[in-house]
C-alpha positions as CSV (number, residue, x, y, z in Angstrom):
1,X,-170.9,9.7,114.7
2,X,-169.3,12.1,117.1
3,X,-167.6,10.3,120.4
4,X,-169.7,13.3,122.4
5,X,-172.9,12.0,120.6
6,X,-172.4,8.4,121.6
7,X,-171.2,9.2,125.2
8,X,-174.6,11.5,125.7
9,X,-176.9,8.9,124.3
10,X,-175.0,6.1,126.8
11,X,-175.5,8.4,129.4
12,X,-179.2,9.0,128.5
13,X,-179.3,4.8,128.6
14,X,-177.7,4.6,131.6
15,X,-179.9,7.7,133.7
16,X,-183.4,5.7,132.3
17,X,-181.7,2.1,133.4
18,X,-181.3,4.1,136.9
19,X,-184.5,5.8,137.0
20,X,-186.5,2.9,136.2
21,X,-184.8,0.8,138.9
22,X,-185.4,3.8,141.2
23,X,-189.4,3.3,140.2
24,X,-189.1,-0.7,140.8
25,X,-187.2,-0.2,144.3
26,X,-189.8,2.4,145.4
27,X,-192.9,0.7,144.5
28,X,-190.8,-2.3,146.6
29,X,-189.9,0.0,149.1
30,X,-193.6,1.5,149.2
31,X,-195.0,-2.3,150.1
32,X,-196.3,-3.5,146.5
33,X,-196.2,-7.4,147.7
34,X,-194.9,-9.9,144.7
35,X,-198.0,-12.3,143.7
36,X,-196.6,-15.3,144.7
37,X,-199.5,-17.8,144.6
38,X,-198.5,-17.6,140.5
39,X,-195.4,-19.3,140.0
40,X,-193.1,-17.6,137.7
41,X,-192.2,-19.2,134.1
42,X,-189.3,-21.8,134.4
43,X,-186.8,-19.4,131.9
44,X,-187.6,-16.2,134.3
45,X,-187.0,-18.3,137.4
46,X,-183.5,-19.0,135.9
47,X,-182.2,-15.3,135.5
48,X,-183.9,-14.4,139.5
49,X,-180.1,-15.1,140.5
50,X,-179.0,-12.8,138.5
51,X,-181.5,-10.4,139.0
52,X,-180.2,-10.4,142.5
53,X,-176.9,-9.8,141.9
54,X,-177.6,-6.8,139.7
55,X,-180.3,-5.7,142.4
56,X,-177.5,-5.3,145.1
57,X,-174.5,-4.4,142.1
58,X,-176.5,-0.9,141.6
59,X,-174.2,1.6,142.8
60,X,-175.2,4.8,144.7
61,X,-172.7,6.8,143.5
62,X,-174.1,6.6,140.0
63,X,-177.8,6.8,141.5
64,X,-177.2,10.3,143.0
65,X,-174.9,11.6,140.2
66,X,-177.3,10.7,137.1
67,X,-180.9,9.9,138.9
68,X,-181.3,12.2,142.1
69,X,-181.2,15.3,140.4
70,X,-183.8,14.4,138.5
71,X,-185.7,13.4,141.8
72,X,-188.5,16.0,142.6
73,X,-187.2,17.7,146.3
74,X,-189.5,15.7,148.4
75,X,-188.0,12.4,146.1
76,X,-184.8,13.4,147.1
77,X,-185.3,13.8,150.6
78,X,-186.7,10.2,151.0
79,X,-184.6,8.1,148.4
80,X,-181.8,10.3,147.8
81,X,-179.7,8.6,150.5
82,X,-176.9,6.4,150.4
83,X,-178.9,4.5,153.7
84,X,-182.3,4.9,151.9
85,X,-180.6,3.1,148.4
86,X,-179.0,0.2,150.6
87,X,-182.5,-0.1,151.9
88,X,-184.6,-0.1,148.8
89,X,-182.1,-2.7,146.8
90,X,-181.5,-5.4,149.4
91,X,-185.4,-4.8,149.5
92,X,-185.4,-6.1,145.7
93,X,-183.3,-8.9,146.3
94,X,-185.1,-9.8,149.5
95,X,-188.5,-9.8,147.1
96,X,-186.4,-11.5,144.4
97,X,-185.0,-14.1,146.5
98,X,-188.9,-15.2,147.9
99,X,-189.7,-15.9,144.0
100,X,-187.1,-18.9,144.2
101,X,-189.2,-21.0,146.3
């Protein structure tokens, strides 16, 4: 295996990691409320702490550089900020966070 194969297919990884996180934070940020009336499985309660810290651990810089592009114009316009990011993941662990009780 080549060391440009492996860096490409990381990168790949690490662009549809981003790009599904951007989908999650949108449909967050577009108002899609968590069903809380149904509790949550005891094992998937434990990781919500984590799942905060990784919420609000996403880095912009690696948003714009490897998801943004991707980002249809108008996309860009209304997520491709570092304001609109800081936004739509303390959003996330906001929504996260109401899970715990």
């Amino acid at each position: 295996m080549s060391v440009g194969g492996g860096a490409g297919r990381k990168s790949r990884l690490i662009q549809a990691q981003f790009a599904r996180a951007a989908d999650d934070l949108g449909a967050v940020a577009a108002g899609i409320e968590p069903d809380l009336d149904r509790p949550l499985p005891r094992d998937v309660r434990a990781l919500l702490p984590e799942a905060v810290e990784r919420a609000l651990s996403l880095g912009y810089d690696k948003f714009k550089a490897q998801v943004v592009p991707y980002l249809s114009e108008e996309d860009q316009t209304v997520y491709g900020t570092r304001d609109a990011w800081d936004r739509m993941r303390e959003l996330v662990a906001e929504r996260l966070e109401e899970f715990k009780s």
